[in-house]
C-alpha positions as CSV (number, residue, x, y, z in Angstrom):
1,X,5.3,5.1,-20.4
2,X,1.9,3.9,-21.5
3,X,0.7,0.3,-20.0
4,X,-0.6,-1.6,-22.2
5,X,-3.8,-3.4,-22.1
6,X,-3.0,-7.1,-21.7
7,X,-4.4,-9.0,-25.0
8,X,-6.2,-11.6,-23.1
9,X,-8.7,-9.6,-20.3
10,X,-8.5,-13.1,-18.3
11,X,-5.0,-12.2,-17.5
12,X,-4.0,-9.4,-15.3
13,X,-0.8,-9.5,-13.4
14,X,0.5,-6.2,-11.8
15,X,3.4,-7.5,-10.3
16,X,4.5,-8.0,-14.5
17,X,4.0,-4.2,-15.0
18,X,6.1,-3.2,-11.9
19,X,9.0,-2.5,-13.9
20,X,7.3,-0.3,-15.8
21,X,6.2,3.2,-14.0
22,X,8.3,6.0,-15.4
23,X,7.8,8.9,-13.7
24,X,9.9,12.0,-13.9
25,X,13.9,11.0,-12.4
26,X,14.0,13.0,-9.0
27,X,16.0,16.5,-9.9
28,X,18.5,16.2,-6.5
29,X,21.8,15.4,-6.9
30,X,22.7,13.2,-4.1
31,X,24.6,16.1,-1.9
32,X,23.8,15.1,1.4
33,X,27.4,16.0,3.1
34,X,26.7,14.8,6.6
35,X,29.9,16.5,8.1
36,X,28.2,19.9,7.5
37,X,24.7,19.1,8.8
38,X,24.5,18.0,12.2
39,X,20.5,17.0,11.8
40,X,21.8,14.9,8.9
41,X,24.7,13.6,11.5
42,X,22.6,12.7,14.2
43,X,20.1,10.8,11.7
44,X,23.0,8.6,10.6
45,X,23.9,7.7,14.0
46,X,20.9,6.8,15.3
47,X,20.0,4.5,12.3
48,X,23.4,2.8,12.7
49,X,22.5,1.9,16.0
50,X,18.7,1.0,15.2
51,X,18.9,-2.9,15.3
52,X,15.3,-4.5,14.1
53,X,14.2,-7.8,14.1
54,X,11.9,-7.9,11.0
55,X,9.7,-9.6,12.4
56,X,8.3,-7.5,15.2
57,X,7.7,-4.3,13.9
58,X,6.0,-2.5,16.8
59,X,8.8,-2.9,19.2
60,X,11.2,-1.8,16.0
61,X,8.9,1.6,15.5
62,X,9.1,2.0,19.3
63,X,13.0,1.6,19.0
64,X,13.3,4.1,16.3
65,X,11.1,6.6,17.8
66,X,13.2,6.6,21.1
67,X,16.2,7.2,18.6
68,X,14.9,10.2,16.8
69,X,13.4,11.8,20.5
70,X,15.6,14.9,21.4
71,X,16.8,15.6,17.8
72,X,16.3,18.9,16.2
73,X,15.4,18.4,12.8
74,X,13.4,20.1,9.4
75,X,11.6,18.0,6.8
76,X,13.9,19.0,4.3
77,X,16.7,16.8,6.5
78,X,14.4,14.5,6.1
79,X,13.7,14.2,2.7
80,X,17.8,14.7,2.6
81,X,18.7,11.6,4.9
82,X,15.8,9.5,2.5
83,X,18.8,9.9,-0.4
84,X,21.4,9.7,2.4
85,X,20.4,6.3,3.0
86,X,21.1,4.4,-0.2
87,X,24.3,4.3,1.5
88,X,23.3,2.2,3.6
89,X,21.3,-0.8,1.6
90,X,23.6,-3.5,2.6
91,X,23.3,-3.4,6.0
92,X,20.9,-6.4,7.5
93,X,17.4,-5.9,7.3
94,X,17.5,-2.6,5.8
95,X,14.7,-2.2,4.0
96,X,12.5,-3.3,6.9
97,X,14.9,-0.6,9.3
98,X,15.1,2.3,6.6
99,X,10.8,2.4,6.3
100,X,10.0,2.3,10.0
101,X,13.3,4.7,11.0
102,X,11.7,7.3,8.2
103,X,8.1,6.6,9.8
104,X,9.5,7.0,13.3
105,X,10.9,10.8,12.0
106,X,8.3,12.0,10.1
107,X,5.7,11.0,12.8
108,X,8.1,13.1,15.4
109,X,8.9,15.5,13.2
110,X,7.5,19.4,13.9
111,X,6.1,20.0,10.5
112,X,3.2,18.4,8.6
113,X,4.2,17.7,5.3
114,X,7.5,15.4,4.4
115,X,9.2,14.6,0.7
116,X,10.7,11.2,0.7
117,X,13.2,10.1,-2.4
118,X,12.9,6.1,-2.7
119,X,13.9,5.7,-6.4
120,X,18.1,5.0,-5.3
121,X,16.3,2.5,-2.7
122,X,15.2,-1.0,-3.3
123,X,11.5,-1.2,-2.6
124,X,11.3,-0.5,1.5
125,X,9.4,-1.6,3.8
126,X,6.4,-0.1,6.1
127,X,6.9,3.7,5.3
128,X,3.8,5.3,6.8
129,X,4.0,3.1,9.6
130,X,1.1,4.1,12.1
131,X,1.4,7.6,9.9
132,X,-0.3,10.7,10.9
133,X,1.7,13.4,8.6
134,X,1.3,14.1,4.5
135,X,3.6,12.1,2.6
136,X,4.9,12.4,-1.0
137,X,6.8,8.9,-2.3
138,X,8.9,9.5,-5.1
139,X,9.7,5.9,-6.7
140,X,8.4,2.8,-5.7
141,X,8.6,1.0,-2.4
142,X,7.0,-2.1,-1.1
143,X,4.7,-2.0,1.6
144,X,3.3,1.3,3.3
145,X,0.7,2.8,5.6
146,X,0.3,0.1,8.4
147,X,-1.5,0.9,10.8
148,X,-2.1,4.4,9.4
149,X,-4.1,6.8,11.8
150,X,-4.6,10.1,9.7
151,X,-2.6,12.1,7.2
152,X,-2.4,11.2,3.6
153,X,0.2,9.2,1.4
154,X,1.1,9.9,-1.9
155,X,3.1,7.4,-3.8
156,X,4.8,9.0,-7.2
157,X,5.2,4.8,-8.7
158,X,4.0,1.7,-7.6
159,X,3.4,-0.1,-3.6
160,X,4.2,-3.1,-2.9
161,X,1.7,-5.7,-1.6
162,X,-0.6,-5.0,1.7
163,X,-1.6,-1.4,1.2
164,X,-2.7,0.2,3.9
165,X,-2.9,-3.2,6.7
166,X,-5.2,-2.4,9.1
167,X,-5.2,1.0,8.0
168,X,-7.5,3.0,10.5
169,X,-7.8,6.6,8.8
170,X,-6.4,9.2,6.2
171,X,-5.7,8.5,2.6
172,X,-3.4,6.7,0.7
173,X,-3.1,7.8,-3.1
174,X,-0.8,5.0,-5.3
175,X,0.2,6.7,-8.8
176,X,1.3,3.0,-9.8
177,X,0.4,0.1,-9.6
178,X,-0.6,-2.1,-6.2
179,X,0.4,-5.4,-5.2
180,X,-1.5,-8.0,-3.3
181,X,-4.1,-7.8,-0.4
182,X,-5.1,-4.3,-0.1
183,X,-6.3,-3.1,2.5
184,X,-5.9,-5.9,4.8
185,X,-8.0,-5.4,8.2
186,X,-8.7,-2.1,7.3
187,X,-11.2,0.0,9.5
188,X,-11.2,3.1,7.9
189,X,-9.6,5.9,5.5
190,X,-9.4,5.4,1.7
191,X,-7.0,3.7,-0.5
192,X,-7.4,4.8,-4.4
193,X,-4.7,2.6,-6.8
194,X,-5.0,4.7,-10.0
195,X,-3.6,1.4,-12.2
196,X,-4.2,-2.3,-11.6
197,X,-4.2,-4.3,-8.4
198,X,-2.7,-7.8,-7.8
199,X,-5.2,-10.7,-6.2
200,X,-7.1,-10.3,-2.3
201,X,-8.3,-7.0,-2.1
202,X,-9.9,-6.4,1.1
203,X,-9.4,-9.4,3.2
204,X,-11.0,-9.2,6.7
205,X,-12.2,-5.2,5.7
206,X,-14.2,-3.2,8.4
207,X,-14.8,-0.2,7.3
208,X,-12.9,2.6,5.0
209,X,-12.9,2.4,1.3
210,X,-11.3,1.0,-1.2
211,X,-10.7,2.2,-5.1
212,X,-8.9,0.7,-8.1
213,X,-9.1,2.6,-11.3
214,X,-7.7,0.0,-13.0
215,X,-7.7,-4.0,-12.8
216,X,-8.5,-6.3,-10.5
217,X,-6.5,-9.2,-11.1
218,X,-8.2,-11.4,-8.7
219,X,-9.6,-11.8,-5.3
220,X,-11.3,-8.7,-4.2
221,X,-11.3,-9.8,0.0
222,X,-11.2,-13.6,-0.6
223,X,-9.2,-16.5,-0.9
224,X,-8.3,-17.6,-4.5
225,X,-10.5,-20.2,-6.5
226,X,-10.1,-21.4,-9.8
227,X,-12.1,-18.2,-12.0
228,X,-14.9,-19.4,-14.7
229,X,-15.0,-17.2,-17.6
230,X,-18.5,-15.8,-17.9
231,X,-19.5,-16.8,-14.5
232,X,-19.4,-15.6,-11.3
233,X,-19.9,-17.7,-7.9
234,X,-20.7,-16.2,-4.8
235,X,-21.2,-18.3,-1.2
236,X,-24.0,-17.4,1.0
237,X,-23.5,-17.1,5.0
238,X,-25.1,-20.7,4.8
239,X,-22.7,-22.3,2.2
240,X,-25.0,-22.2,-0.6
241,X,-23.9,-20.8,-4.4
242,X,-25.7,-18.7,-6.2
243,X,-24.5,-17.7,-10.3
244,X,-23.8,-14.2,-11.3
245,X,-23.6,-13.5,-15.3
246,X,-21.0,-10.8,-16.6
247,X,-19.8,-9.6,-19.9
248,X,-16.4,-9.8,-19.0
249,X,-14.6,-11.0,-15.9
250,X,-10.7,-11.8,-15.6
251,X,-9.8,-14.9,-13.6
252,X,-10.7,-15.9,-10.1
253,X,-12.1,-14.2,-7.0
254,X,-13.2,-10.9,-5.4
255,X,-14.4,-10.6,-2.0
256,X,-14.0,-13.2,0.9
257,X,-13.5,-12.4,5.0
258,X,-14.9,-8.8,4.0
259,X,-16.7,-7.3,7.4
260,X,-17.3,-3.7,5.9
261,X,-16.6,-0.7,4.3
262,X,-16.3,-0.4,0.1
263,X,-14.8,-1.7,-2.8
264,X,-14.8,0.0,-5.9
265,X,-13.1,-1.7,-9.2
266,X,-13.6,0.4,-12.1
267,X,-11.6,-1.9,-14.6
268,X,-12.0,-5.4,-15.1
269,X,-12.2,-7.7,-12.0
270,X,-12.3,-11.5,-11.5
271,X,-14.6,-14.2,-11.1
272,X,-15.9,-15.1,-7.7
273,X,-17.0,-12.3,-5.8
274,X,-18.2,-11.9,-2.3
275,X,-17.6,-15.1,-1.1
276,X,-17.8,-15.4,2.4
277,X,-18.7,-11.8,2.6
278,X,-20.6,-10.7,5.7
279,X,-20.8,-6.5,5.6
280,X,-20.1,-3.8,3.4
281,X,-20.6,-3.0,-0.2
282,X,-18.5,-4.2,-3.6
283,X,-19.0,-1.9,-6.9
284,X,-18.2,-3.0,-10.0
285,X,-17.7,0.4,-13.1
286,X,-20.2,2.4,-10.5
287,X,-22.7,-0.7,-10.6
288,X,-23.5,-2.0,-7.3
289,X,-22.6,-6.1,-7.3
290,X,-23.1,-6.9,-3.3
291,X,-24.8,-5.2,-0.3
292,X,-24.4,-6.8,2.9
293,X,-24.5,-3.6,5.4
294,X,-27.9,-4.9,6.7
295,X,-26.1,-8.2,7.7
């Protein structure tokens, strides 16, 4: 299904058009018989007995990777136990445990390349977690690619908000559309949205890059002000504010806390770019707005 282009440029709102990637509905029938596959066995287990605490992801990965060690295992039992596991969804934290328990096996997993069905799933959380394999998404999920190392991510829908946090290398590839603060802490790799972002893209960046083929809806690495149609303000290192004309500009703010790396927006962006930048580079449709590498 087509998006359509909002009537009003000063109002862009992913989040809105969420609902509305179609892509093609995944051709496996949900067969996973568990009794006659003892990787598949083992997988259940060992998420049945992963408890997280949603808040401290790190020691939840470490948990999950001791759980997978010792298990012998393909990544077609992988992409298998991703559909498996909408039997599972009301068990506490579960999107939070289903993400970093499919990170944990993938990462620990023989083979390079791994299939993942999300579209029975309610948006989980932190697949790709400190990823170093090739990933293919099918359906939408919410956020991915923390702490990614290498590898590449391809999402078949849309990501939820903070692509790619303090993403250090590989590629992340969203068919969709993104939510907010991309790229969060990033250091280095590449995140391309091929539709529209939400607001804060590239909050405390230090290197990598960042592309969105579509819109901007506001603050590309900043904190939110109220936008000016027509006019863009940008702060100095000193406080001071200089004016920036465009011919169009959708509402508020593109590029505060940004340390390095690149931004490119190739459809319409917001008001209020730069501010508070102190490194890196913003494009704007290929046009260079802001160079602060020699800073």
């Amino acid at each position: 299904m087509q998006i359509q282009a909002s009537p009003s440029p000063s109002k862009v709102n992913a989040r809105r058009k969420f609902g509305g990637y179609k892509g093609e509905e995944p051709k496996i029938v949900r067969q996973a018989k568990v009794e006659e596959n003892q990787a598949l066995r083992q997988m259940a287990e060992a998420f049945q007995k992963f408890n997280h605490d949603r808040y401290k992801n790190d020691a939840g990965y470490e948990k999950a990777l001791q759980l997978v060690k010792g298990m012998d295992y393909t990544s077609a039992d992988v992409t298998k136990f991703s559909i498996l596991l909408a039997d599972f969804q009301n068990e506490e934290n579960f999107k939070e445990k289903a993400g970093l328990f499919l990170s944990a096996l993938i990462n620990h997993g023989t083979e390079q390349d791994y299939l993942v069905h999300v579209r029975l799933l309610d948006e989980i959380q932190y697949l790709g977690y400190k990823n170093t394999k090739n990933i293919v998404i099918e359906g939408n999920c919410g956020q991915i690619g923390n702490e990614m190392i290498s590898g590449r991510i391809t999402v078949i829908g849309n990501s939820g908000g903070r692509l790619g946090l303090r993403m250090k290398g590989g590629k992340i590839i969203v068919k969709g559309n993104s939510g907010s603060g991309i790229g969060e802490g990033m250091e280095g790799g590449t995140i391309i949205v091929e539709k529209d972002a939400e607001y804060n893209i590239g909050p405390s960046m230090k290197g990598g890059e960042i592309i969105i083929k579509g819109d901007a809806e506001s603050g590309i690495g900043t904190r939110i002000w109220s936008g000016i149609p027509q006019v863009h303000f940008r702060c100095d290192n000193w406080g001071n504010l200089t004016t920036v004309h465009f011919e169009k500009v959708v509402d508020v703010v593109e590029g505060n806390g940004m340390k390095g790396g690149t931004i490119r927006i190739e459809g319409n962006i917001g008001s209020h770019i730069g501010c508070g930048m102190t490194g890196g580079k913003i494009y704007h449709k290929g046009r260079l707005l802001f160079d602060e590498t020699a800073l």
